[in-house]
C-alpha positions as CSV (number, residue, x, y, z in Angstrom):
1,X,12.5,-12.5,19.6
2,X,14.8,-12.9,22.6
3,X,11.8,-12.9,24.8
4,X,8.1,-12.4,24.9
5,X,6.5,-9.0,25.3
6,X,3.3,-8.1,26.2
7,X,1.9,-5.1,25.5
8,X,-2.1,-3.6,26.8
9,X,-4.0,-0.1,25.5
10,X,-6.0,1.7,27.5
11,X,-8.1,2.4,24.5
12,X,-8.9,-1.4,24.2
13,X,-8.6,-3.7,21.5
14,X,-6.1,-2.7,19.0
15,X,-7.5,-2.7,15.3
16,X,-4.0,-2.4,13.7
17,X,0.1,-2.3,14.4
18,X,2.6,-1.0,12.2
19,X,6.7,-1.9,12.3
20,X,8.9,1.3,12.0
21,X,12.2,-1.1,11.3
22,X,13.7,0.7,14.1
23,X,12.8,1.2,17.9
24,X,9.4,1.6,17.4
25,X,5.8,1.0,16.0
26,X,2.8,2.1,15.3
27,X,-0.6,1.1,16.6
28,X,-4.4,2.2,15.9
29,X,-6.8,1.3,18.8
30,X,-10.8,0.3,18.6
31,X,-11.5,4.2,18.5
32,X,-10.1,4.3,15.2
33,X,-9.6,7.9,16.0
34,X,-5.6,8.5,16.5
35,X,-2.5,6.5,16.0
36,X,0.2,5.9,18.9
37,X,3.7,5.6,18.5
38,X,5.8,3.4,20.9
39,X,9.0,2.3,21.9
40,X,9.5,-1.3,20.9
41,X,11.7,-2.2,23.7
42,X,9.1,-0.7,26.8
43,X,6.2,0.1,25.4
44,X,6.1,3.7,26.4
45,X,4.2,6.2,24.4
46,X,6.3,8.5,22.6
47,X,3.7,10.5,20.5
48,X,0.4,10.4,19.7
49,X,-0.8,12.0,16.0
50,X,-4.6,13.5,15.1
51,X,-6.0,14.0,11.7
52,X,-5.9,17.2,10.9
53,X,-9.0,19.6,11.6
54,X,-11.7,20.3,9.3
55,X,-13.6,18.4,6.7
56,X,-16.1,15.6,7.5
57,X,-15.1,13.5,10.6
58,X,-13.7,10.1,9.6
59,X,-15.0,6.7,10.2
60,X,-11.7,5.0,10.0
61,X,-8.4,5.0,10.2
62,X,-5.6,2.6,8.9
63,X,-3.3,1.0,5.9
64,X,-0.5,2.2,8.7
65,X,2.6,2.7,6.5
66,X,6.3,3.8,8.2
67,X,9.0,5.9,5.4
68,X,12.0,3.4,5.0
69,X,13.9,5.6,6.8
70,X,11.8,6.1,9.7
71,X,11.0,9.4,9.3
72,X,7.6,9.7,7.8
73,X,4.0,7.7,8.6
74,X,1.5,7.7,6.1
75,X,-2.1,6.6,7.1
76,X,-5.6,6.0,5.0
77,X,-8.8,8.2,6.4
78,X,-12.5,6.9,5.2
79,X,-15.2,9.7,6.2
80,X,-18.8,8.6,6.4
81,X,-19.1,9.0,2.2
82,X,-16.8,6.4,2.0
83,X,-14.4,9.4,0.9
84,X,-10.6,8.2,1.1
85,X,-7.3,10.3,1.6
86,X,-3.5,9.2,2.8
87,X,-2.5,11.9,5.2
88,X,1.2,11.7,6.1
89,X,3.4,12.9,9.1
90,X,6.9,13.8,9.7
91,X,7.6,11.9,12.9
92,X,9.9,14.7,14.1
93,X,7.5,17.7,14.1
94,X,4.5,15.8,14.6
95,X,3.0,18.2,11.8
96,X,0.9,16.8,8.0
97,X,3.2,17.2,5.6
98,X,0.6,15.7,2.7
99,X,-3.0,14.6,2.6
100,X,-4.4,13.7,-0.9
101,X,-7.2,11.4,-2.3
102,X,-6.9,7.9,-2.9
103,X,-9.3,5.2,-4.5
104,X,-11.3,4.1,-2.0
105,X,-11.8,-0.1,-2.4
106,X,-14.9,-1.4,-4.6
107,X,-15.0,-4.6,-2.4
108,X,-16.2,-4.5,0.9
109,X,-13.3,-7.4,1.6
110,X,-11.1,-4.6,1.3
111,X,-10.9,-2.3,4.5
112,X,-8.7,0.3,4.9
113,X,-6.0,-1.4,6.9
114,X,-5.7,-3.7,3.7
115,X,-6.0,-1.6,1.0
116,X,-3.8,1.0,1.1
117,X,-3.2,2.5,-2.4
118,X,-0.1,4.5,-1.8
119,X,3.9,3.9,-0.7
120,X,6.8,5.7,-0.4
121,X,9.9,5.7,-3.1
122,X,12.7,3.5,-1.7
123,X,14.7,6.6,-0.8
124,X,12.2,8.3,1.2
125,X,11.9,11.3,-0.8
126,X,8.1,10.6,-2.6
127,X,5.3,9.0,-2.0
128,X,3.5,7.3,-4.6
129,X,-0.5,8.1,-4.4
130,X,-3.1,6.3,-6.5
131,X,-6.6,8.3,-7.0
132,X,-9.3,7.3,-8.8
133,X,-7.6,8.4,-12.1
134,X,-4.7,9.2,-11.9
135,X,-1.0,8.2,-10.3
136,X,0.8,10.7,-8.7
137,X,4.8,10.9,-7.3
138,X,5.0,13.4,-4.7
139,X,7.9,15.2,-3.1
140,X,7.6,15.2,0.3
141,X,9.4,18.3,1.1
142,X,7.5,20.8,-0.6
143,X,4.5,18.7,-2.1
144,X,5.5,19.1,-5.5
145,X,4.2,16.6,-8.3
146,X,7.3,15.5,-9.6
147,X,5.6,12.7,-11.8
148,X,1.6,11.9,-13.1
149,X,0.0,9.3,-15.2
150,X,-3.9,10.0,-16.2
151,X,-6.3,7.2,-17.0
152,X,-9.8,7.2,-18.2
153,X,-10.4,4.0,-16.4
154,X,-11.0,3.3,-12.4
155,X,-7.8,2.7,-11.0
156,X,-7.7,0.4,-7.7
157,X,-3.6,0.0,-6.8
158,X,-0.3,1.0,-7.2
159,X,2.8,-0.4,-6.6
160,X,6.4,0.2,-6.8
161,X,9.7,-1.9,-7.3
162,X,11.9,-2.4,-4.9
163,X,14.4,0.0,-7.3
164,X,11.7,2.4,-7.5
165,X,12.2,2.7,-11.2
166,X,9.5,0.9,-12.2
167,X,5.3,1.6,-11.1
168,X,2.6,-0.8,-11.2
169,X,-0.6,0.1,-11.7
170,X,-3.7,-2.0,-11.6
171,X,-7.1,-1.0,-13.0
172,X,-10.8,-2.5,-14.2
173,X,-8.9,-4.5,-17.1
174,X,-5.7,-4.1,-17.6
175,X,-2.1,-3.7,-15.4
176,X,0.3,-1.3,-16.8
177,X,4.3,-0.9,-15.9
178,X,5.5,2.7,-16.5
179,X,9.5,3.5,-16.2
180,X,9.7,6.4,-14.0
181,X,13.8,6.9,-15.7
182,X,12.1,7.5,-19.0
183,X,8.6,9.1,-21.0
184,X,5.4,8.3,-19.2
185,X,3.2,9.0,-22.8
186,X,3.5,5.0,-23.1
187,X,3.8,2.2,-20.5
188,X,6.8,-0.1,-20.5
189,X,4.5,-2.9,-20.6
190,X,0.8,-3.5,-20.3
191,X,-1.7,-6.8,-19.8
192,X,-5.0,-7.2,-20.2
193,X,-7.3,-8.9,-17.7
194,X,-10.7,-10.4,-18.0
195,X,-11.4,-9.1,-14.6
196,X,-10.6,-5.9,-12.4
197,X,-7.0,-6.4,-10.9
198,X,-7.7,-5.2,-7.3
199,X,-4.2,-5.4,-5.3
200,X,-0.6,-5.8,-6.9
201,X,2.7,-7.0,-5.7
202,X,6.5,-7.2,-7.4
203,X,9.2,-9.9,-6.3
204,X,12.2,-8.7,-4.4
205,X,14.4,-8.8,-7.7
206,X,11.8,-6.8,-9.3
207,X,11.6,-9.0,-12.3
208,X,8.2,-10.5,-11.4
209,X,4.7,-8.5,-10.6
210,X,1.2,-10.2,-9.4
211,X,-1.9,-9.3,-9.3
212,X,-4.9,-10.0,-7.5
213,X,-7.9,-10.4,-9.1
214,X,-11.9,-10.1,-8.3
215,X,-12.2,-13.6,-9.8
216,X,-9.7,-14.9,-7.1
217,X,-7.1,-15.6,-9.6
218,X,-3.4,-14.4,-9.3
219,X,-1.2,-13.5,-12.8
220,X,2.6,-12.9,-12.2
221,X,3.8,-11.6,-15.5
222,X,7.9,-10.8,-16.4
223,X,8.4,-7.5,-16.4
224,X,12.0,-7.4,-18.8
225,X,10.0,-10.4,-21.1
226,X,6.6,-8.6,-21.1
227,X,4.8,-12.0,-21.1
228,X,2.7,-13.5,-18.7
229,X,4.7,-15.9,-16.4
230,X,2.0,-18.1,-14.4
231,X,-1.3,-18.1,-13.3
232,X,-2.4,-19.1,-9.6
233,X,-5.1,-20.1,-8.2
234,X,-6.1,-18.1,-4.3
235,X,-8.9,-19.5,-2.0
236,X,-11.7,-19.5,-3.1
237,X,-13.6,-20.6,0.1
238,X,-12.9,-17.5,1.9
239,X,-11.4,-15.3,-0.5
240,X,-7.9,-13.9,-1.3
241,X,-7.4,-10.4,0.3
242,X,-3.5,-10.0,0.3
243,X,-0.4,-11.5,-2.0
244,X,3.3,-11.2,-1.5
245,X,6.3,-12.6,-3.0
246,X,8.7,-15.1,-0.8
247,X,12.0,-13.2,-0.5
248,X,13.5,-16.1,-2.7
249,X,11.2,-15.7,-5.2
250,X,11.1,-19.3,-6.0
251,X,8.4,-21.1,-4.0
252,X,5.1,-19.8,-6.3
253,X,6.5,-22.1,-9.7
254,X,6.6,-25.5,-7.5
255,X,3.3,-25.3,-5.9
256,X,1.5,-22.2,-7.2
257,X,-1.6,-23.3,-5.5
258,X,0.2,-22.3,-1.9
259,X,1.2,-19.1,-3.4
260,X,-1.0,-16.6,-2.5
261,X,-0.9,-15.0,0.6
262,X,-4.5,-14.5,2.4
């Protein structure tokens, strides 16, 4: 940063900030009740969005998550049943374009602002939403399902590559990597865990995926060699809550202990 900026609410202390990769950001306050988007370079508000009306009134609000073009904000909603859904924005009109249910987290480590079971396809187009059986690809234009994969099993993440042609998903005891390019009736690769897989995360070349598990331990598996790569270890004093891949992808072989990112 060329110089430091400093920037107060009036709604106190803020429980979460979002990047847009543009001009601006996105920001939840202590009420937990609307989402404020700024200008990076002043500060100034330039909208403010509401849930929609209806329904039971939500708890919280977070997992904050800007379109990579700009254009779209997606945000998790927990009511008081512990009830999750992604609602989503277009940033011009200010008006939902989407709100669907997610898998809300089994551990209470877990809040919304870190799990946030959903993303958008690397041309903006879809977002990728993961309920509690199933994984869905949605247009965002006309809310069409343009792609769905059904499991019997409790699903918990989902994650796509950085091409977008590939989809992560994690579940109870297994991870599974479907090809989006080709038949979803089989996975492109599967491995089985000993313990529920509870985030995910792919390398920027896309070869490499990770998973996070209850046990604390973290699997990164080759995607084209469909063999498991190595096996790290996260903290196990306070307890591993995030992982993400350097943007060489080459740090996790040489100490694997440092890899995992809490």
């Amino acid at each position: 940063l060329d110089r430091e900026q400093n920037w107060k609410t009036e709604k106190g202390i803020l429980r979460e900030i979002a990047d847009g990769n543009s001009d601006r950001f996105a920001s939840i306050a202590s009420d937990g009740v609307s989402i404020s988007i700024h200008n990076a370079d002043d500060q100034s508000l330039i909208k403010t969005l509401v849930l929609p009306e209806g329904g039971a009134s939500p708890q919280l609000i977070g997992g904050l998550l800007f379109s990579p073009d700009g254009d779209y904000l997606a945000a998790a909603s927990y009511d008081r049943e512990n009830l999750a859904r992604v609602v989503v924005w277009n940033l011009t009109s200010k008006e939902v374009v989407g709100s669907h249910p997610i898998a809300a987290p089994l551990d209470p480590r877990f809040r919304p602002h870190i799990h946030r079971p959903y993303e958008f396809t690397p041309n903006s187009e879809s977002l990728c939403v993961c309920g509690e059986h199933s994984v869905k690809l949605i247009r965002l234009s006309d809310g069409f399902v343009t792609h769905q994969i059904s499991r019997l099993q409790r699903l918990h993440d989902v994650r796509l590559g950085p091409e977008g042609r590939y989809v992560a998903i994690a579940s109870h005891d297994r991870v599974e990597v479907f090809d989006l390019s080709s038949s979803l009736e089989s996975p492109h690769c599967k491995f089985p865990t000993s313990s529920e897989v509870l985030r995910m995360a792919w390398s920027n070349d896309g070869q490499l995926a990770a998973g996070l598990r209850s046990s604390g331990r973290i699997p990164i598996w080759n995607i084209e060699r469909k063999t498991l790569s190595h096996e790290l270890i996260g903290d196990g004093k306070r307890g591993t809550t995030s992982i993400a891949f350097h943007p060489t992808n080459r740090f996790w072989p040489r100490r694997p202990r440092m890899a995992g990112l809490k």
